[in-house]
N, CA, C and O atoms as a GROMACS GRO file, in nm:
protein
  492
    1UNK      N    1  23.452  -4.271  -1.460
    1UNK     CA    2  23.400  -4.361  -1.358
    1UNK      C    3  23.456  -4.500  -1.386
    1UNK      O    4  23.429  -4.541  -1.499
    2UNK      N    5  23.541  -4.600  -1.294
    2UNK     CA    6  23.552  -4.673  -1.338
    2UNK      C    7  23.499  -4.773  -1.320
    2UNK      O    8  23.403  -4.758  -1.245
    3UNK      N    9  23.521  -4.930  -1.368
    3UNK     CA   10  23.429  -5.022  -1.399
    3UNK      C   11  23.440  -5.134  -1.295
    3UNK      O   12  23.550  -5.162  -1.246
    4UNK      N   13  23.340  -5.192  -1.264
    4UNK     CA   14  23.398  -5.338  -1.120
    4UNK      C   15  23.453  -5.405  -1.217
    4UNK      O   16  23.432  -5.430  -1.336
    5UNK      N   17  23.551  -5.434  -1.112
    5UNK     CA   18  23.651  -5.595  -1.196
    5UNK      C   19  23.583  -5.731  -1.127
    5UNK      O   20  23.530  -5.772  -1.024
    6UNK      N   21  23.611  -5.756  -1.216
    6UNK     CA   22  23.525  -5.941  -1.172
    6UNK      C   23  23.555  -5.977  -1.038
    6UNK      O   24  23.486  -6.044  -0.961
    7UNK      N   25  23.653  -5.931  -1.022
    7UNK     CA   26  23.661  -5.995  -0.890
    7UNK      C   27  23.557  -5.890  -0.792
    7UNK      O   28  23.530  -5.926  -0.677
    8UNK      N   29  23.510  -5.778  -0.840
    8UNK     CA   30  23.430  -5.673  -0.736
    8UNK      C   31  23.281  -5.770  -0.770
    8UNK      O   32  23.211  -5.806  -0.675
    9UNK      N   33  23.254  -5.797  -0.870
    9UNK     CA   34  23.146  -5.840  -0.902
    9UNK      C   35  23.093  -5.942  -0.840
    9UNK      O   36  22.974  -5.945  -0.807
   10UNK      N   37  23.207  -6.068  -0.810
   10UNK     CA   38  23.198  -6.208  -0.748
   10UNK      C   39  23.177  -6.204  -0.579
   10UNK      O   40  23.120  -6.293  -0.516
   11UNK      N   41  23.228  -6.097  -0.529
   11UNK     CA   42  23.246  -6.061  -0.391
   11UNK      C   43  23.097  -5.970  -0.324
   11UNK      O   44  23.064  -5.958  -0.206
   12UNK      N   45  23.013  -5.905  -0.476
   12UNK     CA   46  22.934  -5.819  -0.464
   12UNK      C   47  22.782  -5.993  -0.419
   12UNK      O   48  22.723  -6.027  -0.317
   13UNK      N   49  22.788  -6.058  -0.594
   13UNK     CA   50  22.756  -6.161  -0.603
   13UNK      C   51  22.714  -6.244  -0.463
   13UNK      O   52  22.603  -6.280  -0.423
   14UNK      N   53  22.837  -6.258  -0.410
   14UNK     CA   54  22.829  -6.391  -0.280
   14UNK      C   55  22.791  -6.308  -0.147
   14UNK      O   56  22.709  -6.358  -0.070
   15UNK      N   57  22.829  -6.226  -0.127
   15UNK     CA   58  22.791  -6.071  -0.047
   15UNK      C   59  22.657  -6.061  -0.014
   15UNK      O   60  22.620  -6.035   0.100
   16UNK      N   61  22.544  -6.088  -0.152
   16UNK     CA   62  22.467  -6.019  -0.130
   16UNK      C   63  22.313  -6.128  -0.077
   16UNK      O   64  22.202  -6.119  -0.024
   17UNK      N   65  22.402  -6.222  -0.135
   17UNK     CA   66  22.270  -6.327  -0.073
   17UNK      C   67  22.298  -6.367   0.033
   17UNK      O   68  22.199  -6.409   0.092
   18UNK      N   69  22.452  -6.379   0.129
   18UNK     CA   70  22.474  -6.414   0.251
   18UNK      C   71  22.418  -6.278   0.318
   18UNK      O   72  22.378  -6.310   0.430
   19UNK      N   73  22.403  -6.169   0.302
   19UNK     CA   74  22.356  -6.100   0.407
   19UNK      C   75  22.191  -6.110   0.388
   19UNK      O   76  22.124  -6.071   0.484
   20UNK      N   77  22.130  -6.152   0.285
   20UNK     CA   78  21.964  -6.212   0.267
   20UNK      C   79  21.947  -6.356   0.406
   20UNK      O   80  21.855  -6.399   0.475
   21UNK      N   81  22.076  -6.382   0.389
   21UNK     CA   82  22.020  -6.500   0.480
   21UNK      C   83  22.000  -6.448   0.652
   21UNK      O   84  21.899  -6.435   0.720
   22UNK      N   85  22.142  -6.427   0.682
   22UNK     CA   86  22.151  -6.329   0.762
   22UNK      C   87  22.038  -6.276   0.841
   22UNK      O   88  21.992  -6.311   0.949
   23UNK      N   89  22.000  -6.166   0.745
   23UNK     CA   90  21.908  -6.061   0.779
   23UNK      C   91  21.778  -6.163   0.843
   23UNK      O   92  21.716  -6.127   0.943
   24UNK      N   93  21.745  -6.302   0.766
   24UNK     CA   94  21.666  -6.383   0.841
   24UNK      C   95  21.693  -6.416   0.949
   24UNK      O   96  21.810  -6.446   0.971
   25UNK      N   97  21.583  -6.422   1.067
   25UNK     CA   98  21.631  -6.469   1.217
   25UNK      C   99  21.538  -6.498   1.238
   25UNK      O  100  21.438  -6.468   1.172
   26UNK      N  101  21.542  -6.602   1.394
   26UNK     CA  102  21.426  -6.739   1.410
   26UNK      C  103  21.312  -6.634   1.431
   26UNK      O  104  21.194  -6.669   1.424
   27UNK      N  105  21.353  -6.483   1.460
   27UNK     CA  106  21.233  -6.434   1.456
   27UNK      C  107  21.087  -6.414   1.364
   27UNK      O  108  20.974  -6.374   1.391
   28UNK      N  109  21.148  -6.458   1.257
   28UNK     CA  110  21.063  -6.447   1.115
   28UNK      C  111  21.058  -6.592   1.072
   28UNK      O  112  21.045  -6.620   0.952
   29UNK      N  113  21.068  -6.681   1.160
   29UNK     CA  114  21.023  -6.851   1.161
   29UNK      C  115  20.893  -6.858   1.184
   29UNK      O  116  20.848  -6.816   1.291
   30UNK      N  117  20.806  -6.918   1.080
   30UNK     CA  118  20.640  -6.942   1.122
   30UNK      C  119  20.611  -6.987   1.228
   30UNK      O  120  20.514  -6.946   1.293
   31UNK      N  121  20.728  -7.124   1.284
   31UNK     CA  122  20.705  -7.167   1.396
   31UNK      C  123  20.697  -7.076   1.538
   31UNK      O  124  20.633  -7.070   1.643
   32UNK      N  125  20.803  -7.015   1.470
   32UNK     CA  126  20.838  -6.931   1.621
   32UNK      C  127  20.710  -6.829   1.604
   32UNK      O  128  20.638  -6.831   1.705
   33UNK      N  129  20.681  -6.774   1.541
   33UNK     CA  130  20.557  -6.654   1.526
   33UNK      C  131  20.436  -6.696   1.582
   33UNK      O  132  20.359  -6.617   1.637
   34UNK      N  133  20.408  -6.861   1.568
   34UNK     CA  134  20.306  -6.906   1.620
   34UNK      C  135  20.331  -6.961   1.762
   34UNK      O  136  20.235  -6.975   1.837
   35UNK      N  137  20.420  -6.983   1.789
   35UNK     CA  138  20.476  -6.977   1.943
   35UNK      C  139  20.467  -6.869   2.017
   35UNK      O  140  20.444  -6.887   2.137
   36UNK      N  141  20.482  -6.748   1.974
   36UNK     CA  142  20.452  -6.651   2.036
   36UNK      C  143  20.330  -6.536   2.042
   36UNK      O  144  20.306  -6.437   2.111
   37UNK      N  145  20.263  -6.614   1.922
   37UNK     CA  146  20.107  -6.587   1.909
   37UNK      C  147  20.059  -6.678   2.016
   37UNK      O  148  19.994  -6.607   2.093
   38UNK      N  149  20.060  -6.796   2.056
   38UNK     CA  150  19.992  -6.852   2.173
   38UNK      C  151  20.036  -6.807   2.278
   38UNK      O  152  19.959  -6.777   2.368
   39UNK      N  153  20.160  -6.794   2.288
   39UNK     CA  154  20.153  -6.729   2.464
   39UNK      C  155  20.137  -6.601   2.491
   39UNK      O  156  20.152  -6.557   2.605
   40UNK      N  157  20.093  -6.504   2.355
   40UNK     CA  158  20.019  -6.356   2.399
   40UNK      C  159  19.868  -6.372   2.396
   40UNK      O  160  19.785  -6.290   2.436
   41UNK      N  161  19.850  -6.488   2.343
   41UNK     CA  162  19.708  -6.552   2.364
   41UNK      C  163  19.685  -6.584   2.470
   41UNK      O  164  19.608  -6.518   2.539
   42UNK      N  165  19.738  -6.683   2.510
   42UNK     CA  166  19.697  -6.797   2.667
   42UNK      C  167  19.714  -6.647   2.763
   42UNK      O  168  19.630  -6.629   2.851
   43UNK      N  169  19.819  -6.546   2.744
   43UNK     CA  170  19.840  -6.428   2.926
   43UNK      C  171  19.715  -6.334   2.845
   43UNK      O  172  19.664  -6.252   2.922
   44UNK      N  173  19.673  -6.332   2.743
   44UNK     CA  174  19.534  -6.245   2.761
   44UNK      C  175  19.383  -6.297   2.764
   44UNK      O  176  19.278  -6.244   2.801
   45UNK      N  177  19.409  -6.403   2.719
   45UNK     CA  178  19.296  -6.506   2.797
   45UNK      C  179  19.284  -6.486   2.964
   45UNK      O  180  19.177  -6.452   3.015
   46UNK      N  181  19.413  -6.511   3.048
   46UNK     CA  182  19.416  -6.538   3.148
   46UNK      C  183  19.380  -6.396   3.222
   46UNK      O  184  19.312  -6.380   3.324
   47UNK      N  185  19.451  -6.288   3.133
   47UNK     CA  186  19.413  -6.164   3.207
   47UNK      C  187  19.238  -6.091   3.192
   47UNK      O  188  19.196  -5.994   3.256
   48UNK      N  189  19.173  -6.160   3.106
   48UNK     CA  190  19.057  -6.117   3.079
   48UNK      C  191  18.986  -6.178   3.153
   48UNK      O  192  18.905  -6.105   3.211
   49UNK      N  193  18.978  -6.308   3.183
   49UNK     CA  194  18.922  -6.360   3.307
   49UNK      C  195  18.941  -6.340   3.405
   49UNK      O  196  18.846  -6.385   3.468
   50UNK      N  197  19.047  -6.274   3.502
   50UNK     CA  198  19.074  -6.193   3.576
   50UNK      C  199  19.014  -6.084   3.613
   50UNK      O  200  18.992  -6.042   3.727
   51UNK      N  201  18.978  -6.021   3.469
   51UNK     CA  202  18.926  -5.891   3.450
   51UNK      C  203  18.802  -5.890   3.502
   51UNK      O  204  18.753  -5.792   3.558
   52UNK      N  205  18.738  -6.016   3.483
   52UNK     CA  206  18.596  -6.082   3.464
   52UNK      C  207  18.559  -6.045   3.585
   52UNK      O  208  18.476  -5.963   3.624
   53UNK      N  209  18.670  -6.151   3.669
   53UNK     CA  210  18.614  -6.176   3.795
   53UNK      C  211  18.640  -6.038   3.873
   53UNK      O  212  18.550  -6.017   3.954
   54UNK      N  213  18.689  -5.990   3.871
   54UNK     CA  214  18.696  -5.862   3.893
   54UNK      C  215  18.596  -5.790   3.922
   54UNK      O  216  18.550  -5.743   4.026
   55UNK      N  217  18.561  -5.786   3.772
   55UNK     CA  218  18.425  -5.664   3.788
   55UNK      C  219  18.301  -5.759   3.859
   55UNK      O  220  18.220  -5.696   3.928
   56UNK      N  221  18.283  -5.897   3.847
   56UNK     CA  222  18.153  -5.914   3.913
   56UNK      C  223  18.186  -5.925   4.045
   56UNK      O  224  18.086  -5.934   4.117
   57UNK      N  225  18.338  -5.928   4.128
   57UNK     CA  226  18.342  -5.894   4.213
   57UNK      C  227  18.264  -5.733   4.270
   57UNK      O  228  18.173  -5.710   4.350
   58UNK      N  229  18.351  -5.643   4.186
   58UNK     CA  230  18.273  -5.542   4.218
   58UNK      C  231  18.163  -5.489   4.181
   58UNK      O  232  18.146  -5.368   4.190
   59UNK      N  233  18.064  -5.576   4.132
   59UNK     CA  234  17.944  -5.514   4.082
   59UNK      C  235  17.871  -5.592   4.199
   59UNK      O  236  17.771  -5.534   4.241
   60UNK      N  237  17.899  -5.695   4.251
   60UNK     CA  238  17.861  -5.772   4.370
   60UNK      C  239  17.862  -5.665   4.509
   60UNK      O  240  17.755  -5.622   4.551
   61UNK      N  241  17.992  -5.629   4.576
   61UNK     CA  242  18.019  -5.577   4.671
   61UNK      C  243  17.976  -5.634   4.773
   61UNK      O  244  17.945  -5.753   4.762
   62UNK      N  245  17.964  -5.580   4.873
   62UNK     CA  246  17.949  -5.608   5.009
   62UNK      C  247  17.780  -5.684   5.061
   62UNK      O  248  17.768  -5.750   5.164
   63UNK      N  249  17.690  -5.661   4.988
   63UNK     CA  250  17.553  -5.696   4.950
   63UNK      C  251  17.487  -5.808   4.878
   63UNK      O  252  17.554  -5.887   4.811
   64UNK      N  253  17.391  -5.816   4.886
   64UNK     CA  254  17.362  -5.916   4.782
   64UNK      C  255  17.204  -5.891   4.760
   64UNK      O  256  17.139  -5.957   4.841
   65UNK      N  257  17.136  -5.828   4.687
   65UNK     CA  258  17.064  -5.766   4.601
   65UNK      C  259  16.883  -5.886   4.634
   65UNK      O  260  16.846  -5.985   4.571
   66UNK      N  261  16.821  -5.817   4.749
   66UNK     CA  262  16.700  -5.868   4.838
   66UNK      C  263  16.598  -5.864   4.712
   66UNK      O  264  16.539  -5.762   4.678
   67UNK      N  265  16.581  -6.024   4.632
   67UNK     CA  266  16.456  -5.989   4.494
   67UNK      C  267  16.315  -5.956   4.569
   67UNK      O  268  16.220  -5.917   4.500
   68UNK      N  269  16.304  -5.968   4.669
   68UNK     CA  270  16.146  -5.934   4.776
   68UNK      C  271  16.167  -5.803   4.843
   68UNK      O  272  16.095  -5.782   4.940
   69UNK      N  273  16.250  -5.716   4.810
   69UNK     CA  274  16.253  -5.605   4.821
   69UNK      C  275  16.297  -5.499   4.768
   69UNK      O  276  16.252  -5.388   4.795
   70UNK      N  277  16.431  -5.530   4.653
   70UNK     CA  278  16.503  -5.428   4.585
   70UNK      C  279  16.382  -5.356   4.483
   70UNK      O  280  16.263  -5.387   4.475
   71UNK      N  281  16.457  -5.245   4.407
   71UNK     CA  282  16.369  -5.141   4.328
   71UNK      C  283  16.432  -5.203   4.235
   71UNK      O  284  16.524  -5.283   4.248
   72UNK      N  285  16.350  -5.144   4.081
   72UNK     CA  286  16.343  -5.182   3.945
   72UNK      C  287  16.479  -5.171   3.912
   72UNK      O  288  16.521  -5.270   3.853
   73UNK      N  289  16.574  -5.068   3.934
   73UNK     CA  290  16.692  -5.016   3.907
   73UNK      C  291  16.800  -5.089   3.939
   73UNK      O  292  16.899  -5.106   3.869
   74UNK      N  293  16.762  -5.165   4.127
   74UNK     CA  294  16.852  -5.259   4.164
   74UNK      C  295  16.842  -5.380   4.105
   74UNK      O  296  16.947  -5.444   4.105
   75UNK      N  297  16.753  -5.429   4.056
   75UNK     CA  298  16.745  -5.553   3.914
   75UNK      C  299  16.789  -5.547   3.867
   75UNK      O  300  16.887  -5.617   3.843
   76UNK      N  301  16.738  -5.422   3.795
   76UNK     CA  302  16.826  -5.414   3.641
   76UNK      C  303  17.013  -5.382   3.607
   76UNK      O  304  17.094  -5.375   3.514
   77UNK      N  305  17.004  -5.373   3.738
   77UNK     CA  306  17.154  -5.349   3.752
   77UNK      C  307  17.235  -5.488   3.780
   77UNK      O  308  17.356  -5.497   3.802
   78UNK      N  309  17.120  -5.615   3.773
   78UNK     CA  310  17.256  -5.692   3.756
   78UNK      C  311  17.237  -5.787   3.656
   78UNK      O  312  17.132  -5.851   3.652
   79UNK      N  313  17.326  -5.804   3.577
   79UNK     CA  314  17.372  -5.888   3.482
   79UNK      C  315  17.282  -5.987   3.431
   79UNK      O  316  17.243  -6.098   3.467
   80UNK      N  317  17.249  -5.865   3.279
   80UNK     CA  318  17.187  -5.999   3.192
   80UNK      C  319  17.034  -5.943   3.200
   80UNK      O  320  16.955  -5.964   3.108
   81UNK      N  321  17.005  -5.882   3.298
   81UNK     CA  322  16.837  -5.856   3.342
   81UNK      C  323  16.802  -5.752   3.262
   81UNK      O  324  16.863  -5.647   3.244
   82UNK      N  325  16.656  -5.806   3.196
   82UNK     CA  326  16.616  -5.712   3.134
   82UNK      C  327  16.465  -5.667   3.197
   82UNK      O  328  16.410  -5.710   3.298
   83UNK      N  329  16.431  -5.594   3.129
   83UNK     CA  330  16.321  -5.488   3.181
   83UNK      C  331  16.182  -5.579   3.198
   83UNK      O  332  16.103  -5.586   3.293
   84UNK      N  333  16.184  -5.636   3.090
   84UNK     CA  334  16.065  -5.752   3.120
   84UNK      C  335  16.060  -5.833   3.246
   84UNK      O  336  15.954  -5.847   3.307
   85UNK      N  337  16.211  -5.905   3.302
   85UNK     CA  338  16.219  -6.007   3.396
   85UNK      C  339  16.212  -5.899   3.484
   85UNK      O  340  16.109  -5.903   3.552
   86UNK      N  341  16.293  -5.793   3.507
   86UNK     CA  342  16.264  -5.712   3.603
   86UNK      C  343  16.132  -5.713   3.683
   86UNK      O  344  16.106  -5.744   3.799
   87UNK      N  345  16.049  -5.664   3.567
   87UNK     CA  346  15.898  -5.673   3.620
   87UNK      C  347  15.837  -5.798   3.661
   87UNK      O  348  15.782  -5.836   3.765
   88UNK      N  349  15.860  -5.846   3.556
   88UNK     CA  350  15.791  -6.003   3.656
   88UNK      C  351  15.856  -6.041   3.745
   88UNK      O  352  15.791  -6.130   3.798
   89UNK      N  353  16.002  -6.020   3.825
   89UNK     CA  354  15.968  -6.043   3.898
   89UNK      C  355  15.906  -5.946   4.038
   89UNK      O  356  15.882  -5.994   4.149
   90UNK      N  357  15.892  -5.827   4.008
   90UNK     CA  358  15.858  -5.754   4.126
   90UNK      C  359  15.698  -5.781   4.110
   90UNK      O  360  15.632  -5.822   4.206
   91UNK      N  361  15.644  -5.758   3.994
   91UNK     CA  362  15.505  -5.864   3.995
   91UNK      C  363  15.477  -5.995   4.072
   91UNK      O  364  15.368  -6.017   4.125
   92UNK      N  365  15.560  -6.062   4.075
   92UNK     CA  366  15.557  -6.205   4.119
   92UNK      C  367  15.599  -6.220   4.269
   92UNK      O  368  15.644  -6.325   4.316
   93UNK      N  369  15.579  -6.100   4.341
   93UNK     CA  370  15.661  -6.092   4.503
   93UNK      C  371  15.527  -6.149   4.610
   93UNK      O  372  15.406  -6.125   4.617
   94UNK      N  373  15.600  -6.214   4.665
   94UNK     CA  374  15.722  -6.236   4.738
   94UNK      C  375  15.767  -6.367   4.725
   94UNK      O  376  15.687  -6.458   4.702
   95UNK      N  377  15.921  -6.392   4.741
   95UNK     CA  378  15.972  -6.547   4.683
   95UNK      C  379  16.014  -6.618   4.851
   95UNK      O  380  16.025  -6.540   4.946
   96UNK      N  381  16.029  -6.730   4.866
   96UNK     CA  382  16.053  -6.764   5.025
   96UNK      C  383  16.184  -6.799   4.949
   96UNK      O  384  16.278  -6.826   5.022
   97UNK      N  385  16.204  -6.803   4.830
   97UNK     CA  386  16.390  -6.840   4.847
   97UNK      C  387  16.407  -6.822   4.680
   97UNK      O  388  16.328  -6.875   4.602
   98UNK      N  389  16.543  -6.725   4.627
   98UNK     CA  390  16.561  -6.737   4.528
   98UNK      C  391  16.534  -6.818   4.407
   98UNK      O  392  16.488  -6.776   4.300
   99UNK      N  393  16.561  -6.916   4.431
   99UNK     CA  394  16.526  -7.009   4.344
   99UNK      C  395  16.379  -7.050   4.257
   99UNK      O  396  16.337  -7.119   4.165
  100UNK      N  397  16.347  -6.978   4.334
  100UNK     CA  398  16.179  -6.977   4.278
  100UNK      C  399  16.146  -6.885   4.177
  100UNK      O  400  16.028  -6.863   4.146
  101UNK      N  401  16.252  -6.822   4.118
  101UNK     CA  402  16.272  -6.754   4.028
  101UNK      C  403  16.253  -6.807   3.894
  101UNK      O  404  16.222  -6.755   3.787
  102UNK      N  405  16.288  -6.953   3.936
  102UNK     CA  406  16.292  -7.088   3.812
  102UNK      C  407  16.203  -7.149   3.823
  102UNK      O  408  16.145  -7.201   3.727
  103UNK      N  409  16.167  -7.161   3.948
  103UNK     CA  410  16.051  -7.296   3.943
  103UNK      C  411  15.912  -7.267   3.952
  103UNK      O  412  15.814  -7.336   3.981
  104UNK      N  413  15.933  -7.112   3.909
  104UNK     CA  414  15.813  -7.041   3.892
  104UNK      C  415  15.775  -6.958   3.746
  104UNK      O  416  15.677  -6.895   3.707
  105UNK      N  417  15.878  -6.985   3.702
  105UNK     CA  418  15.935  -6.911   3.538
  105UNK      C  419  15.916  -6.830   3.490
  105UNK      O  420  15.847  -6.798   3.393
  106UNK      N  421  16.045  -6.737   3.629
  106UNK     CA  422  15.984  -6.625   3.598
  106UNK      C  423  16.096  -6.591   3.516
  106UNK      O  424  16.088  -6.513   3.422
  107UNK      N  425  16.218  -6.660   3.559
  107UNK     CA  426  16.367  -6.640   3.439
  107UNK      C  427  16.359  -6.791   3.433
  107UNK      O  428  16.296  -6.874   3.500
  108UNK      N  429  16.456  -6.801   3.315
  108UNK     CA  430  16.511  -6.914   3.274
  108UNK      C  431  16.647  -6.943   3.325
  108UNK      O  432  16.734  -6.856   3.326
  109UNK      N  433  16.670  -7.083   3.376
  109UNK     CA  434  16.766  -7.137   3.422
  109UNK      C  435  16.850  -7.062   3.420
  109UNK      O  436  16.868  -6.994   3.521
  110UNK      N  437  16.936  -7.042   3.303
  110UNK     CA  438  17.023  -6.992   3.217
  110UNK      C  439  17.084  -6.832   3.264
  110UNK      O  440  17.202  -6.797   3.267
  111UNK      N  441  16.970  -6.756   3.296
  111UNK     CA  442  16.939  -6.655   3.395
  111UNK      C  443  17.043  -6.660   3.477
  111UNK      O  444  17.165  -6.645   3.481
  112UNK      N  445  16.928  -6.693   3.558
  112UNK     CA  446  16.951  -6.744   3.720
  112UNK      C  447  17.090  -6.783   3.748
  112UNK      O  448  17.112  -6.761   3.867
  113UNK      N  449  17.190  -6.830   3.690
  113UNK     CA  450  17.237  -6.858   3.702
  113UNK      C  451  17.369  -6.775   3.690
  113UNK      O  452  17.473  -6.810   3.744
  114UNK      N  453  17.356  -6.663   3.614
  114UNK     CA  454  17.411  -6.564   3.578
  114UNK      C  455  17.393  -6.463   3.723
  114UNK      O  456  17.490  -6.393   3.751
  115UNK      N  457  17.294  -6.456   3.796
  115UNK     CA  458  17.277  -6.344   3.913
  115UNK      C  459  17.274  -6.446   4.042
  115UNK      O  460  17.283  -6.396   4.153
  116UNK      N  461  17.262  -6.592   4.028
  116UNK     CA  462  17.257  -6.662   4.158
  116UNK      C  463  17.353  -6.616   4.259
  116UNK      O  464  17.292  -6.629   4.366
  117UNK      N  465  17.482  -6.564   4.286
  117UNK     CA  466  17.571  -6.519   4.348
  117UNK      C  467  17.539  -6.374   4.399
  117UNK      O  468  17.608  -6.323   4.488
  118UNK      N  469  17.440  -6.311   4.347
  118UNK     CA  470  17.424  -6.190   4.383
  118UNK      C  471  17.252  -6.137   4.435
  118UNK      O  472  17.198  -6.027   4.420
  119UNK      N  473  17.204  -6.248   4.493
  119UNK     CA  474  17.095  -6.233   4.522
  119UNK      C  475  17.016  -6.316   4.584
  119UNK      O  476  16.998  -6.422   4.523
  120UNK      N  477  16.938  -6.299   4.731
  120UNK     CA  478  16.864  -6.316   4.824
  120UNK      C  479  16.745  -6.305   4.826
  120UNK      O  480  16.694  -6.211   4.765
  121UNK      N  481  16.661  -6.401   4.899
  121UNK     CA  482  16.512  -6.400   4.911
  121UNK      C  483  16.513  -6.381   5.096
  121UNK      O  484  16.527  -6.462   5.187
  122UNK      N  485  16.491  -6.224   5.092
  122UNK     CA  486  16.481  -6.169   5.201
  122UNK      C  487  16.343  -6.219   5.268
  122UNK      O  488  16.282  -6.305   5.205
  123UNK      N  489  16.281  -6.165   5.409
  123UNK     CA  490  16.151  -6.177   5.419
  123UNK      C  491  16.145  -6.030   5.528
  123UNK      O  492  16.037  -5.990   5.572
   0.00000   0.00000   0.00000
């Protein structure tokens, strides 16, 4: 077997760290990694709110959910409502206008504000 000559050695030598550099590309730049961590950030931010509106589009539909007349089920079916408010408010019937939902306490602001878009004080 024979042996590298210096000159194989020097060529092996300079060879081997220029292709180390090389092999680096702006792709493996912190900067750049974090450049492209924010903008798969900011389009799935943007697409999740999308998503958002979406579904309370369709959990909304064509209706808007009568609190002086719907059933326990149609309450509880929208957002955030739990079994307690449910009841109080079908306990607490009849309202002359949504809002009296608050100024009667039967939810908290905070609520209300979460289903205000999806609900009517029928008579």
């Amino acid at each position: 077997m024979p042996f590298l000559s210096c000159r194989h050695v020097w060529i092996l030598a300079l060879a081997l760290p220029l292709a180390g550099i090389t092999g680096c590309s702006n792709k493996d730049n912190p900067d750049e990694i974090r450049r492209q961590t924010a903008e798969v950030t900011e389009t799935m931010r943007r697409d999740t709110k999308a998503v958002v509106e979406g579904v309370k589009e369709g959990m909304r539909g064509d209706k808007a959910v009568d609190i002086n007349s719907a059933s326990r089920e149609d309450l509880l079916n929208l957002p955030g409502m739990t079994q307690r408010e449910t009841d109080r408010i079908i306990a607490e019937r009849p309202f002359k206008n949504a809002n009296e939902l608050v100024a009667r306490h039967i939810i908290p602001e905070s609520e209300y504000d979460k289903i205000r878009d999806w609900i009517i004080a029928g008579r």
